[in-house]
C-alpha positions in Angstrom: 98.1 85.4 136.5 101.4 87.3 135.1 104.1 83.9 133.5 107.3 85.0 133.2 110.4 83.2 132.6 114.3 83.1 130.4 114.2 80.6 127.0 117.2 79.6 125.9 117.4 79.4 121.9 120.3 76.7 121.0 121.3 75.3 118.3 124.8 74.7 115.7 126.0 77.6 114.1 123.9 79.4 111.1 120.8 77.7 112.7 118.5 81.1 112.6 118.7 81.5 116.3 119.2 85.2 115.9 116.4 85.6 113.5 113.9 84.1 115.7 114.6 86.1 118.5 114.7 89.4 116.5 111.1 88.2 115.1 109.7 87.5 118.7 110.9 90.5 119.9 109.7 92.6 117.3 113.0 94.5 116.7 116.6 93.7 115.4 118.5 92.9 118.4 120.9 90.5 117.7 122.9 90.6 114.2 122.1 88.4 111.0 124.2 87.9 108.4 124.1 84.5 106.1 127.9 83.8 107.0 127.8 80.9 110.3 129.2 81.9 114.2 127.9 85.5 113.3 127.0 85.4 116.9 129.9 85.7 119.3 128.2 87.0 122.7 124.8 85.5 124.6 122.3 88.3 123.9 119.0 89.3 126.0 115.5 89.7 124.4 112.6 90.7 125.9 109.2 89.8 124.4 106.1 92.4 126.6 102.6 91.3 126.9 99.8 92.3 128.9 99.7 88.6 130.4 103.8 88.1 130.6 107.2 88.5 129.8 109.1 86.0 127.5 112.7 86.4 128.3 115.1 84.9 125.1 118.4 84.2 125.5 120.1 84.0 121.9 123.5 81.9 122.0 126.4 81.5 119.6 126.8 78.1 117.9 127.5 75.4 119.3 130.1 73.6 117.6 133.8 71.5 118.2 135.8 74.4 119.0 139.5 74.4 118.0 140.5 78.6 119.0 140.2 80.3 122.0 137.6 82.5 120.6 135.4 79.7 119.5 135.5 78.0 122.3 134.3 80.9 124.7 131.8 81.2 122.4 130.6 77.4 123.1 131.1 78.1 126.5 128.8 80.9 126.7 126.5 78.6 124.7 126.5 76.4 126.9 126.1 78.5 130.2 122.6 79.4 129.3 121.8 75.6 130.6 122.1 77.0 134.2 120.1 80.5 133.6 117.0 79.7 131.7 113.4 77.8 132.3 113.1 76.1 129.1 115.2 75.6 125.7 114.4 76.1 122.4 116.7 73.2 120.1 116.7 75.2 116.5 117.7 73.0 113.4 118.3 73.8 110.3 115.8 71.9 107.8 118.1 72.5 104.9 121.0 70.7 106.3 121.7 67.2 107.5 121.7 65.9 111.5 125.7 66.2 112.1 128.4 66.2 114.5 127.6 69.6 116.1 123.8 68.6 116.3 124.8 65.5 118.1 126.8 67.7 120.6 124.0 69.5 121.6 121.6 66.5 121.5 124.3 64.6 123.6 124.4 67.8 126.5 120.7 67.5 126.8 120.8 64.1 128.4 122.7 66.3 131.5 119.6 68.8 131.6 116.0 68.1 133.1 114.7 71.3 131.6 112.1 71.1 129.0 113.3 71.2 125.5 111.5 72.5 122.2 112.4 71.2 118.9 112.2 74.0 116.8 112.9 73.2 112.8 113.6 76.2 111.3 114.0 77.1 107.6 111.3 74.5 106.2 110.7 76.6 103.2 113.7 75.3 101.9 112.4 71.5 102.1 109.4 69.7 101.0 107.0 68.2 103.0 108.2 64.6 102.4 111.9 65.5 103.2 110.4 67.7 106.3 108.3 64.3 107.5 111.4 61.9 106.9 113.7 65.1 109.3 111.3 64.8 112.1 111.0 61.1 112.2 114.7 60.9 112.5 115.4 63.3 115.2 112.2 62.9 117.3 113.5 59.8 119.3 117.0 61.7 120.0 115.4 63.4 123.1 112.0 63.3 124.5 111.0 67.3 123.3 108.2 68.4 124.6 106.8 69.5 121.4 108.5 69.7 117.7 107.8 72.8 115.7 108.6 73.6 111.9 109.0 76.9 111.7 110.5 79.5 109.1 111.6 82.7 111.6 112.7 84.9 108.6 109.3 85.0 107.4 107.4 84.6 110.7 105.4 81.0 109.8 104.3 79.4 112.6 106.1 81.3 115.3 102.9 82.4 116.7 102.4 78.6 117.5 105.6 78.3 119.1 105.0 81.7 121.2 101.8 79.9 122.7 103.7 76.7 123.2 106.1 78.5 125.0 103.6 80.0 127.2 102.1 76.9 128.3 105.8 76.0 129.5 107.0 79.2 131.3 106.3 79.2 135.1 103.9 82.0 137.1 106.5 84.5 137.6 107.1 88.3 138.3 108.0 91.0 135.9 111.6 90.9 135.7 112.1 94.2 133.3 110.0 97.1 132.6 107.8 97.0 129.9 109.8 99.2 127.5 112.7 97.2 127.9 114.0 95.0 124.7 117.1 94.1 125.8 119.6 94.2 128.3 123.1 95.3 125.9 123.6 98.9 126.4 124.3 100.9 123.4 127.9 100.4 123.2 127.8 97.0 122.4 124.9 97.3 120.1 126.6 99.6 118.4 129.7 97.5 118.1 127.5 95.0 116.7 126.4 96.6 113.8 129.1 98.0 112.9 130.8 94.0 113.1 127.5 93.5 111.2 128.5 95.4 108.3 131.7 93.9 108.0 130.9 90.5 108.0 128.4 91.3 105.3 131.1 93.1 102.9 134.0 91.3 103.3 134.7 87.5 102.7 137.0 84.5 103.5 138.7 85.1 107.3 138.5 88.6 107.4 135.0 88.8 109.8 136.0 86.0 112.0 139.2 88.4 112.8 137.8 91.5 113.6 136.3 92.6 117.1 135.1 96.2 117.7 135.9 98.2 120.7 133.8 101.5 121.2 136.2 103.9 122.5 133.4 106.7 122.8 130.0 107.3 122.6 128.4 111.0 123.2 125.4 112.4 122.6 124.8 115.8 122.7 121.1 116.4 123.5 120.7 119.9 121.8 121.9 118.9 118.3 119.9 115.4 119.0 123.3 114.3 117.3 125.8 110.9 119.6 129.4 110.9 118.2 130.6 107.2 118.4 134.4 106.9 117.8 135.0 102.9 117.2 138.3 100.8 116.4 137.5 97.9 113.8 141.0 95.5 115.3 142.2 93.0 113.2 144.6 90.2 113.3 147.4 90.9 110.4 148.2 94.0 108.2 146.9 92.2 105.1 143.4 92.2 107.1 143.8 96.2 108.1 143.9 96.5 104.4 140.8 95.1 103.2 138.6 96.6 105.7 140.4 99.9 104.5 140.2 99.2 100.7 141.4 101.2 98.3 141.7 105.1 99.0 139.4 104.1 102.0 136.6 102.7 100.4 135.8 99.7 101.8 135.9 101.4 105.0 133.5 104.4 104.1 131.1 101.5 102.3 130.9 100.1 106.4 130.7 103.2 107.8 127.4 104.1 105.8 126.1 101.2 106.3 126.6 100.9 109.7 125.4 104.6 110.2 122.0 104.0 109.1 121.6 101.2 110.7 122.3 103.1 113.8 120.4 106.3 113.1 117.5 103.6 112.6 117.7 101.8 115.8 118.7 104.7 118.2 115.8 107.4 116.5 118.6 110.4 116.0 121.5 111.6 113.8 125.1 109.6 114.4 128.5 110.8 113.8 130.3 107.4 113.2 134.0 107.5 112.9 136.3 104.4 112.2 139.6 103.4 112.9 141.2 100.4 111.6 144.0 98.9 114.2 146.5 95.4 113.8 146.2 93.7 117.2 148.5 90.5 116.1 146.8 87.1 116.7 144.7 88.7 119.5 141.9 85.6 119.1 144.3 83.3 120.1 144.9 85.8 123.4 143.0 85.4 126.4 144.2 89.0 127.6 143.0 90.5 124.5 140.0 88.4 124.6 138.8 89.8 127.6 139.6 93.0 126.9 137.3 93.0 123.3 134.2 91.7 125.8 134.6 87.6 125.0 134.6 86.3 128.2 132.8 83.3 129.8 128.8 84.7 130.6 
């Protein structure tokens, strides 16, 4: 018998939503950074076994969106209701049960699809405040299970794999087995560089930049790709501090980003940056659409 089937991973923003499916899958897919709504797109992961295929869906935060940009982020969020099997609920056992968690709990009442409670970050509670976070959230939906987990360090995930499995449905192979995910390079590539930025630079600046690829090469015979990318920000003061001073800042992304890339891709990259003011364009649904964050 082969099980196949999509999980949807939910959850506010900063949960660890990313993290889990990047351990699951066994290889970075999806960005991390510390910083919350690092995700802005739904992302694909694909988790091969002999017996089956576990198909993750990683979402943005849900949260009470007040820009355009946040709010097509909810929205893809929230599509993955219509395109999955099962959902994975991830909370954050370091925080408390708020309005966004609410949100979510309240959308599930609309759903009949089988919902996980995944707890994730327990080893930054103790046992007694971990007890006194499930007995306040278990009667909020009837989960089919509640799992503490800590996805950064891989505890107990094997657990919630085999839960899992017991949910998803008999089911075909729906991607080949070397699959991992179903981004193509361009927008990986986009991501790490955003990646880097949101790392390095602080206060509004990563929530106003969006990456465009504008070409991506490779030349077989020097096993070399040339990727040309535009890092487009919202005001000149932001153009600025992605530059730094006599480029710095931009050269300290670059490398990083580079690496990263050279890592994930297995051959040399020629990464070259450009820095462009596109005034207010998270507040325009053209733009919006043209940088790739559109409804899902």
């Amino acid at each position: 018998m082969f099980k196949s089937g999509f999980v949807g991973i939910i959850g506010k923003p900063n949960a660890g939503k990313s993290t889990l499916m990047n351990f699951a899958v066994g290889e970075k897919i999806a960005i991390t950074t510390h910083k919350p709504q690092t995700t802005r797109n739904r992302i694909m992961g694909i988790r091969n076994t002999e017996a089956g295929q576990f198909i993750f869906l990683d979402t943005p935060g849900i949260h009470n969106a007040k820009t355009p940009l946040n709010r097509q982020m909810v929205s893809a969020a929230m599509g993955v209701f219509n395109d999955v099997n099962m959902l994975l609920l991830l909370i954050d056992a370091g925080t408390h049960i708020g309005e966004d968690d609410n949100l979510i709990i309240q959308s599930l009442k609309k759903t009949e699809l089988p919902v996980v409670l995944v707890i994730n970050k327990i080893d930054l509670i103790d046992k007694e405040k971990l007890l006194a976070l499930i007995d306040n959230i278990r009667h909020l939906h009837t989960f089919e299970e509640i799992v503490p987990i800590c996805a950064l360090r891989g505890f107990n995930v094997d657990r919630l794999m085999d839960i899992i499995w017991n949910i998803l449905p008999e089911g075909p192979q729906y991607f080949p087995d070397d699959m991992i995910t179903d981004r193509s390079e361009r927008f990986l590539a986009a991501e790490i560089i955003r990646e880097k930025i949101t790392i390095l630079t602080h206060k509004e600046v990563p929530y106003s930049t969006a990456i465009v690829i504008e070409s991506f090469k490779e030349d077989e015979a020097k096993g070399l790709t040339h990727i040309q990318a535009v890092v487009n920000v919202e005001k000149d003061s932001q153009k600025g501090i992605i530059i730094g001073k006599k480029g710095s800042m931009l050269k300290r992304i670059g490398t990083g980003a580079r690496l990263e890339m050279e890592k994930f891709f297995g051959t040399r990259i020629y990464l070259e940056l450009f820095v462009r003011v596109q005034k207010d364009w998270a507040q325009d649904s053209r733009m919006l659409g043209e940088f790739g964050y559109t409804k899902e």
